[in-house]
N, CA, C and O atoms as a MOPAC input file, in Angstrom:
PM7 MOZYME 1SCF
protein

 N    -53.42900 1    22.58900 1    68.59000 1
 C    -52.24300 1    22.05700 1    69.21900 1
 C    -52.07100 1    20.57000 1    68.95700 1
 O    -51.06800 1    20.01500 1    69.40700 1
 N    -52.93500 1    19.91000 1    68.29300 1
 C    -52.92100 1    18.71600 1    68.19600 1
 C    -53.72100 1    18.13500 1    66.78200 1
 O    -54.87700 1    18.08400 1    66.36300 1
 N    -52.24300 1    17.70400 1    66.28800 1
 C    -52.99000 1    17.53500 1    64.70900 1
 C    -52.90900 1    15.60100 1    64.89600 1
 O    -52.25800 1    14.86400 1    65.63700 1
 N    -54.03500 1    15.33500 1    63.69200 1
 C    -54.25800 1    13.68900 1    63.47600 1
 C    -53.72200 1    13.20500 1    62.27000 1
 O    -53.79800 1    13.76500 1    61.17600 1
 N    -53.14900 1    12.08600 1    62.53900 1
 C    -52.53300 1    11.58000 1    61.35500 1
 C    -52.15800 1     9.90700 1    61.15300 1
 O    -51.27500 1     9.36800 1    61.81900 1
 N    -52.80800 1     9.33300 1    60.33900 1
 C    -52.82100 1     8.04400 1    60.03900 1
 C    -51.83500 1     7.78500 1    59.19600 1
 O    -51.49300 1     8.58200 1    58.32200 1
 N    -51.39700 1     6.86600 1    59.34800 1
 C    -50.36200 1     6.05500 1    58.36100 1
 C    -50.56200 1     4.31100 1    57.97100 1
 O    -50.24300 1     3.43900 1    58.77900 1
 N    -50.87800 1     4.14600 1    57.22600 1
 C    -51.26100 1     2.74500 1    56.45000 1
 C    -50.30500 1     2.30100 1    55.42200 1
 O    -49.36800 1     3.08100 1    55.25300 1
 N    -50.31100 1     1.20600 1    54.67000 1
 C    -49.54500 1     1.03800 1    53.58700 1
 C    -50.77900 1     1.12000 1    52.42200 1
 O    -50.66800 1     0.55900 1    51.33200 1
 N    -51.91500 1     1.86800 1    52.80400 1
 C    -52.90500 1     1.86800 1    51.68900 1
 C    -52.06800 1     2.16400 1    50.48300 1
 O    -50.88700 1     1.91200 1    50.71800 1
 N    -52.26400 1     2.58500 1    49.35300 1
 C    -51.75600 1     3.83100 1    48.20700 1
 C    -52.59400 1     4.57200 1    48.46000 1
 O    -53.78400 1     4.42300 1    48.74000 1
 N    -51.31400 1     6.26300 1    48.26200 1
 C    -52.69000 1     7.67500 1    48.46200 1
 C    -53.21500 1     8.07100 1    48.12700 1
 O    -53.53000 1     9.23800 1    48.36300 1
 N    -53.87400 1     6.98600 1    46.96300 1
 C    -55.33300 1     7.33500 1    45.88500 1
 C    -56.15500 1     6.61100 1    46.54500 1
 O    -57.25300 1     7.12000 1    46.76900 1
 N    -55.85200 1     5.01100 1    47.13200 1
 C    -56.73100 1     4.62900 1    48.03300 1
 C    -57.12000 1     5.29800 1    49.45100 1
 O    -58.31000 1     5.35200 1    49.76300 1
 N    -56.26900 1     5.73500 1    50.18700 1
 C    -56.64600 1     6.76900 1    51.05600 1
 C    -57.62400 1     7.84900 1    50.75800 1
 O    -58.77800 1     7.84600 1    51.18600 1
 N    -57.06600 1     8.84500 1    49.94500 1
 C    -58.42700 1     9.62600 1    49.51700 1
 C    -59.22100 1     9.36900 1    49.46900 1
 O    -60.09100 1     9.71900 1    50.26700 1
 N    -59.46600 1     8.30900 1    48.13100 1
 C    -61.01500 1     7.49200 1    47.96600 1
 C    -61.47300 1     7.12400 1    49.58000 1
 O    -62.65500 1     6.80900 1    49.71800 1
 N    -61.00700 1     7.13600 1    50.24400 1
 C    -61.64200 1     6.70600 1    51.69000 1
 C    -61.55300 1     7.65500 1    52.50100 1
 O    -62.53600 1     7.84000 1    53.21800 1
 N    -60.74900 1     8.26900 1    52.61000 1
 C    -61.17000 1    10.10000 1    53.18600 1
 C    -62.29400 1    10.71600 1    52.73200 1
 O    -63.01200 1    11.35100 1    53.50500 1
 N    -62.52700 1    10.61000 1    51.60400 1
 C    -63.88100 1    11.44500 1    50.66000 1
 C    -65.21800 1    11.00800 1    51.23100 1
 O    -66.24700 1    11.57000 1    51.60600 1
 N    -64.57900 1     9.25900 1    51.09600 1
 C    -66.22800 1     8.25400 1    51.49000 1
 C    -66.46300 1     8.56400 1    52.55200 1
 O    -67.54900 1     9.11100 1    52.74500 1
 N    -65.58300 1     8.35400 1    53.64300 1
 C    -66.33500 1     8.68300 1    54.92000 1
 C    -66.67600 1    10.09300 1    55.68800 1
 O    -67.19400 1    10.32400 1    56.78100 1
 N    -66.22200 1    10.83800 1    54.76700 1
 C    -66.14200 1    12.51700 1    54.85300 1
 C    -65.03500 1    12.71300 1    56.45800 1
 O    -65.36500 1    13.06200 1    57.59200 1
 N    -63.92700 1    12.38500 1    55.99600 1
 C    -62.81800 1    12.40500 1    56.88600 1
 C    -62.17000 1    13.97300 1    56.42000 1
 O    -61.34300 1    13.98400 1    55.50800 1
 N    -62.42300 1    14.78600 1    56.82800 1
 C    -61.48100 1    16.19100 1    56.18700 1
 C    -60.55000 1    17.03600 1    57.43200 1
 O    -60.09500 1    18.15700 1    57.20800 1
 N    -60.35300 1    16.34400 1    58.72200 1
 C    -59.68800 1    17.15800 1    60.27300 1
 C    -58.10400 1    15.88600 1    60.31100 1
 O    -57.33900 1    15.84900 1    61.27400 1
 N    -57.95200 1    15.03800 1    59.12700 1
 C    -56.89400 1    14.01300 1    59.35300 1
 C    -56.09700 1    13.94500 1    58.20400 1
 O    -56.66100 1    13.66000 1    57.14700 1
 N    -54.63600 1    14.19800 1    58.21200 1
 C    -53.57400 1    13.61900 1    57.35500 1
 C    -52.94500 1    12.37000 1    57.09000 1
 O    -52.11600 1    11.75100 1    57.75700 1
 N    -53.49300 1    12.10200 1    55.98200 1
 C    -53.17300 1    10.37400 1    55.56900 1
 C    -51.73000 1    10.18200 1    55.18300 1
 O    -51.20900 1    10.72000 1    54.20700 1
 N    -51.18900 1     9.45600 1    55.93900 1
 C    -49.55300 1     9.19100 1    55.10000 1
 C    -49.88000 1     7.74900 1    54.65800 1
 O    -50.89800 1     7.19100 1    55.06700 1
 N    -48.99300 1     7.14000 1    53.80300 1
 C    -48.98500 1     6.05200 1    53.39300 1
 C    -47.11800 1     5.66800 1    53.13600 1
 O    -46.11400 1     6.26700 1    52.75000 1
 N    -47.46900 1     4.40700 1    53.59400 1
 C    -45.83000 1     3.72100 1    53.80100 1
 C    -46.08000 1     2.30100 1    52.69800 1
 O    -45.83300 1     1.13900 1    53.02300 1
 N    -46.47200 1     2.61900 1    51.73100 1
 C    -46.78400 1     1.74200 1    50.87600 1
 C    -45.49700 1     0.78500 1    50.09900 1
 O    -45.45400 1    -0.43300 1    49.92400 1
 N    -44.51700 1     1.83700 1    49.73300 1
 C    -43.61000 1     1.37400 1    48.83400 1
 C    -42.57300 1     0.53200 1    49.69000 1
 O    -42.50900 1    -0.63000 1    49.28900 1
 N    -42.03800 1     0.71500 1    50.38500 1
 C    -41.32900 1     0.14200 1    51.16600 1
 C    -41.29900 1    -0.57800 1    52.76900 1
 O    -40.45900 1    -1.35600 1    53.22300 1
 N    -42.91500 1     0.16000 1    53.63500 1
 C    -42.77300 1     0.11500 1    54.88400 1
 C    -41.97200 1     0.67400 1    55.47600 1
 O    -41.63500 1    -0.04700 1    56.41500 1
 N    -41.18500 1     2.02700 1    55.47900 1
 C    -40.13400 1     2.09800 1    55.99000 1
 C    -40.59100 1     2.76500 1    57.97300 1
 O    -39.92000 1     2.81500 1    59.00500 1
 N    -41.80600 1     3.08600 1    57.68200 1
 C    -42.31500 1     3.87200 1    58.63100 1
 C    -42.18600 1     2.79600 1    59.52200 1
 O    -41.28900 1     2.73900 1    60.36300 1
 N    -43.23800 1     1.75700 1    59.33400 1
 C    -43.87200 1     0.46500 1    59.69500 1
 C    -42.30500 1    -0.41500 1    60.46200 1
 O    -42.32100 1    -1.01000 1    61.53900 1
 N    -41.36400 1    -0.29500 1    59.75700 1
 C    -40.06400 1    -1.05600 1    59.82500 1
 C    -39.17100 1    -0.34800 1    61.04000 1
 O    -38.81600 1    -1.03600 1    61.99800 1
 N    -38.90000 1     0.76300 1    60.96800 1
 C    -38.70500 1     2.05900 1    61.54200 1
 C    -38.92600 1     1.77300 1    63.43800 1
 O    -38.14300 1     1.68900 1    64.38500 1
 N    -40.40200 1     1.69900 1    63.27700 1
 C    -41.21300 1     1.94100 1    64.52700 1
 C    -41.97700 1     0.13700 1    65.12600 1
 O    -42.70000 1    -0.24600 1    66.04600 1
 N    -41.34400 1    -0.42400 1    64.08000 1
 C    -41.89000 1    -1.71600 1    64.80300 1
 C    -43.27600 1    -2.43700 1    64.72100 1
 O    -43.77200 1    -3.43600 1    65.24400 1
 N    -43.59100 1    -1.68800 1    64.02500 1
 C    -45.39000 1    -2.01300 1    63.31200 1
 C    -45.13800 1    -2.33900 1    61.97100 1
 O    -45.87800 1    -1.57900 1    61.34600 1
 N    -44.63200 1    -2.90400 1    61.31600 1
 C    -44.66300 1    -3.63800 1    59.92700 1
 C    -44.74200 1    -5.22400 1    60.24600 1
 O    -44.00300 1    -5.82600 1    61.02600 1
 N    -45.49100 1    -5.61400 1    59.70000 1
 C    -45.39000 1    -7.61800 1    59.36800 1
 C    -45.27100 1    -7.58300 1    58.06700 1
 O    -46.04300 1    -6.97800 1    57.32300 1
 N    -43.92500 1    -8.47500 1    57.58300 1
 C    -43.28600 1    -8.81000 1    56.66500 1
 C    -44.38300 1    -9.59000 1    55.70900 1
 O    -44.60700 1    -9.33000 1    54.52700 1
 N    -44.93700 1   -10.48600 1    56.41600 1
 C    -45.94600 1   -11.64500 1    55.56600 1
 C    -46.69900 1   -11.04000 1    54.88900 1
 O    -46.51400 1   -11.11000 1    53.67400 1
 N    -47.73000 1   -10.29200 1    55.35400 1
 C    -49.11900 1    -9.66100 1    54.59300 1
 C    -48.51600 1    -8.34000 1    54.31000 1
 O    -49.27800 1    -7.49300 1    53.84500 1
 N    -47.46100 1    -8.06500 1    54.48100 1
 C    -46.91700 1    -6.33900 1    54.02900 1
 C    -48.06100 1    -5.61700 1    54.15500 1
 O    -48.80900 1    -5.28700 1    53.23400 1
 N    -48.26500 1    -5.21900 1    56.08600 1
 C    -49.43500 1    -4.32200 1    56.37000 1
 C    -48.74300 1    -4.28700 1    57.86900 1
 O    -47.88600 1    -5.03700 1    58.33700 1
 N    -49.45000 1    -3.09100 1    58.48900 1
 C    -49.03000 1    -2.63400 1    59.82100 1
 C    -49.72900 1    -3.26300 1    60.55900 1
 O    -50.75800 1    -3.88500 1    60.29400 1
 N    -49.12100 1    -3.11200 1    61.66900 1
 C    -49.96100 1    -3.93100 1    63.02100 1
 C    -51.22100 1    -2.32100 1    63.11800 1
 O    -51.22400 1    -1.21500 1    62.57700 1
 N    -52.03700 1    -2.96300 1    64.01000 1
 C    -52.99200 1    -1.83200 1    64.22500 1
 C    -52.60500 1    -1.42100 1    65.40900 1
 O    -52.74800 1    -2.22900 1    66.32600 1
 N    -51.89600 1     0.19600 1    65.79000 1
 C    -51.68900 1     1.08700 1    66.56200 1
 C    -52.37200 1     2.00500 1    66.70900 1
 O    -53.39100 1     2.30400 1    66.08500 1
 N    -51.63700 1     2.77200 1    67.93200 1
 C    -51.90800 1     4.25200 1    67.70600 1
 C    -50.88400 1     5.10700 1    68.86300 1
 O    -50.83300 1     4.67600 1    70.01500 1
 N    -50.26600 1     6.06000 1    68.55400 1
 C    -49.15900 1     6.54000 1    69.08200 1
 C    -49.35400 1     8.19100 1    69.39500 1
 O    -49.84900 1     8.86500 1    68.49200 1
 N    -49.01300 1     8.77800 1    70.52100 1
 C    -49.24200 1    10.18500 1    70.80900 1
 C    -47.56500 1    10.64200 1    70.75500 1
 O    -46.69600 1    10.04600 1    71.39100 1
 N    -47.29400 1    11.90300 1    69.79900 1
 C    -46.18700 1    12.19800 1    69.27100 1
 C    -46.21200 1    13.36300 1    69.92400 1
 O    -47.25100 1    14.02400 1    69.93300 1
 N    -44.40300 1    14.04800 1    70.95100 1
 C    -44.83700 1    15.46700 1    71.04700 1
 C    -43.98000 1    16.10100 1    70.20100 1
 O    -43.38200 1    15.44900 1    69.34500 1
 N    -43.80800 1    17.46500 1    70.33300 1
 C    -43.57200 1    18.32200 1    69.29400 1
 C    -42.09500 1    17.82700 1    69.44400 1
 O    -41.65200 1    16.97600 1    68.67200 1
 N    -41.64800 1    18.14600 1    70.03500 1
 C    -40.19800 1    16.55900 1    69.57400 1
 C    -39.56500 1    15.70300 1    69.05900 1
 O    -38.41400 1    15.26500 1    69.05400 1
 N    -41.03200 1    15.42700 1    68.37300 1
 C    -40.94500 1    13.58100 1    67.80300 1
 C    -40.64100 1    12.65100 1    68.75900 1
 O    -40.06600 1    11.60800 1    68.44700 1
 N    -40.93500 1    12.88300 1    69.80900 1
 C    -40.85500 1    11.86400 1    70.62700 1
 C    -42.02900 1    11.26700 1    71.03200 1
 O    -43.01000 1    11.97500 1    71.25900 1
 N    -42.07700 1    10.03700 1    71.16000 1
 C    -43.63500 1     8.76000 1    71.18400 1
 C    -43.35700 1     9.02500 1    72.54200 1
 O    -42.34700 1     9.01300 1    73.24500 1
 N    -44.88100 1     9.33300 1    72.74000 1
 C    -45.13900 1     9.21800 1    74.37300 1
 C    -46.24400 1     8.44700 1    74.81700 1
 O    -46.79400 1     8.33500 1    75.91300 1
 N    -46.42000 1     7.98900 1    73.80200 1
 C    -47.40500 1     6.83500 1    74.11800 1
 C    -47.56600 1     6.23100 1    72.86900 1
 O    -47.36100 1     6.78300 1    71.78900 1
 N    -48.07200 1     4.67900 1    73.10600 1
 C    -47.91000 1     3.85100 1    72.10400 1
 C    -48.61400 1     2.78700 1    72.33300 1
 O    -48.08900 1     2.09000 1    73.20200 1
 N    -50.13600 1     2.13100 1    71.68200 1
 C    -50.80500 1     0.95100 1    71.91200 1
 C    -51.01800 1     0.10800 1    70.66200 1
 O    -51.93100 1     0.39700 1    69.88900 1
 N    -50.37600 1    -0.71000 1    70.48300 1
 C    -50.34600 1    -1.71100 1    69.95300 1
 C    -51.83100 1    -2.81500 1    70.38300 1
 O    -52.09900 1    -3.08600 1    71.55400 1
 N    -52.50900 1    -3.24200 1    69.39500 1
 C    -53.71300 1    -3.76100 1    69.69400 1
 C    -53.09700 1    -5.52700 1    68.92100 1
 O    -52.40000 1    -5.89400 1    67.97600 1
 N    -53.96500 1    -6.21900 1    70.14700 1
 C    -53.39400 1    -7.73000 1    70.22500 1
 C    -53.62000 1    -8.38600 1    68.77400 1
 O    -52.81200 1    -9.15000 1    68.24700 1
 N    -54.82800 1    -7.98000 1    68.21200 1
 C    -55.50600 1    -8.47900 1    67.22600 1
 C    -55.91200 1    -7.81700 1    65.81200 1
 O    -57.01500 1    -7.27400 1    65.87600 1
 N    -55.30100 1    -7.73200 1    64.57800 1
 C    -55.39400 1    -6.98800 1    63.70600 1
 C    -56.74900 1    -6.12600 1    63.42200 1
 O    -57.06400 1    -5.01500 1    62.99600 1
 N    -57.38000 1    -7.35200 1    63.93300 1
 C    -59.05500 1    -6.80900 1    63.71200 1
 C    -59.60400 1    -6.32100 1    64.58700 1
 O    -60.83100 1    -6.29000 1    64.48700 1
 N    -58.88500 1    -5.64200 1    65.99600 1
 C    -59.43700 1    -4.85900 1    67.08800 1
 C    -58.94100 1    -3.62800 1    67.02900 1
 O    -57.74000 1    -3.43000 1    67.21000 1
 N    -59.77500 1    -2.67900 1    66.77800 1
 C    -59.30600 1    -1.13300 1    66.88600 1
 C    -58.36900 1    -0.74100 1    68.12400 1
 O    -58.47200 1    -1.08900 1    69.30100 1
 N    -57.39200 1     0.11600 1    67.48700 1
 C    -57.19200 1     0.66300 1    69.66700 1
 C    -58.23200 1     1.71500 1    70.42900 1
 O    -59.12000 1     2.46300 1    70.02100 1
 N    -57.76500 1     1.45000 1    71.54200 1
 C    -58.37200 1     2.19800 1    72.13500 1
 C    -58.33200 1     3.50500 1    72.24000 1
 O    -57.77900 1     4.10700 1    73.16000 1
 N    -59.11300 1     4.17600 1    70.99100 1
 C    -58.79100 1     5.76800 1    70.96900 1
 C    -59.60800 1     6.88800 1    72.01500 1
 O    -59.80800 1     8.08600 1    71.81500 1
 N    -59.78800 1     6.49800 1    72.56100 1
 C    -60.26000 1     7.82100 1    73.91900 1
 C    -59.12400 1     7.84900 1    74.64300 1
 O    -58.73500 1     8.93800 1    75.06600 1
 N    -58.25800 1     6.45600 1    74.96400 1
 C    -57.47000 1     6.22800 1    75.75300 1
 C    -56.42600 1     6.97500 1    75.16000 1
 O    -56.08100 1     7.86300 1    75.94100 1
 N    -55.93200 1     6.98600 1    74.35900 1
 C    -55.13300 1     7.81100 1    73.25600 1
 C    -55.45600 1     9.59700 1    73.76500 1
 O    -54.76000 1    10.30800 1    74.49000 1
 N    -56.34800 1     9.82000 1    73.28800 1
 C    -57.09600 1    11.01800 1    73.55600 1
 C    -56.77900 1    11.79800 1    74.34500 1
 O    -56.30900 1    12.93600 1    74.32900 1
 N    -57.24300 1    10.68600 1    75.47800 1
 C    -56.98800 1    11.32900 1    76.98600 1
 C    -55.76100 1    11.87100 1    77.46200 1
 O    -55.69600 1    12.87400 1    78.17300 1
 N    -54.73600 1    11.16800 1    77.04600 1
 C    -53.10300 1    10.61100 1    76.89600 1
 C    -52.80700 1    12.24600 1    76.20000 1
 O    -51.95400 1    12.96700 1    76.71800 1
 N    -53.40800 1    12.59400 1    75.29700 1
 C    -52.62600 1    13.58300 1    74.32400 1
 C    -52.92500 1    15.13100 1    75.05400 1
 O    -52.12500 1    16.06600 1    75.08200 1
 N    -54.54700 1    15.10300 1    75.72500 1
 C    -54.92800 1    15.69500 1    75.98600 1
 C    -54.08600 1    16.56200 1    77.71500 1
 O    -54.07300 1    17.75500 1    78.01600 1
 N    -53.45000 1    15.24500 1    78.56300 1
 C    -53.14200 1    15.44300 1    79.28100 1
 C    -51.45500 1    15.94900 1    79.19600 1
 O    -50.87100 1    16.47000 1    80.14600 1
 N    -50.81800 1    15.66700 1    77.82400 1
 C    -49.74500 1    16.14700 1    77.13900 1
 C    -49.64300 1    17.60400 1    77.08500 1
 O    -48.86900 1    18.39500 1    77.62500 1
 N    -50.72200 1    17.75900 1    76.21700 1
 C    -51.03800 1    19.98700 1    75.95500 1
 C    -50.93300 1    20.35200 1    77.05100 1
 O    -49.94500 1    21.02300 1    77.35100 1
 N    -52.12700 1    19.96400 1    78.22700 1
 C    -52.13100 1    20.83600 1    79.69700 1
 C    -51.43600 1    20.85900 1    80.33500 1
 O    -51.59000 1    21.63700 1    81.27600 1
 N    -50.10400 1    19.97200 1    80.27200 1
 C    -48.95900 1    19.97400 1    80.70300 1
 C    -47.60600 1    21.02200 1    80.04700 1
 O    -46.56300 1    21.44800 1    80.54400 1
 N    -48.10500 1    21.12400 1    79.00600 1
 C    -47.25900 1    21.88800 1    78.46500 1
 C    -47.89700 1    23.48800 1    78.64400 1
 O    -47.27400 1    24.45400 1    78.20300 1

């Protein structure tokens, strides 16, 4: 009921190569490389370094964001349990 999915502006040869390395095989890599449009879209693109802010967003079958954490600092992960929990309490509701 609940699929994972990253989106970066990696390229999706660089993604792979990093799916493989870390033996990532339960996650779908998108990449918004060429344009940002995802990134632009949703408010997570910075123009300067053409790279996303570091998020993480719980989507329901809708497409509707029902949650959304934006982390202060490029170099701080979000908080993914918190995420988790969030998605988890989404399904049992449904």
């Amino acid at each position: 009921m609940v699929e994972l999915i990253t989106v970066s502006v990696d390229t999706p040869f660089a993604q792979k190569r990093f799916a493989q390395e870390a033996k990532i095989a339960n996650v779908t890599f998108l990449s918004d490389y060429r344009g940002g449009d995802f990134g632009k879209t949703h408010g997570l693109f910075l123009e300067g370094p053409h790279i996303l802010t570091r998020a993480v967003m719980v989507v329901d079958t809708m497409n509707t964001i029902r949650y959304l954490q934006i982390t202060p600092e490029l170099t701080q992960l979000p908080d993914m349990e918190e995420a988790f929990q969030f998605a988890r309490r989404l399904v049992t509701q449904s």
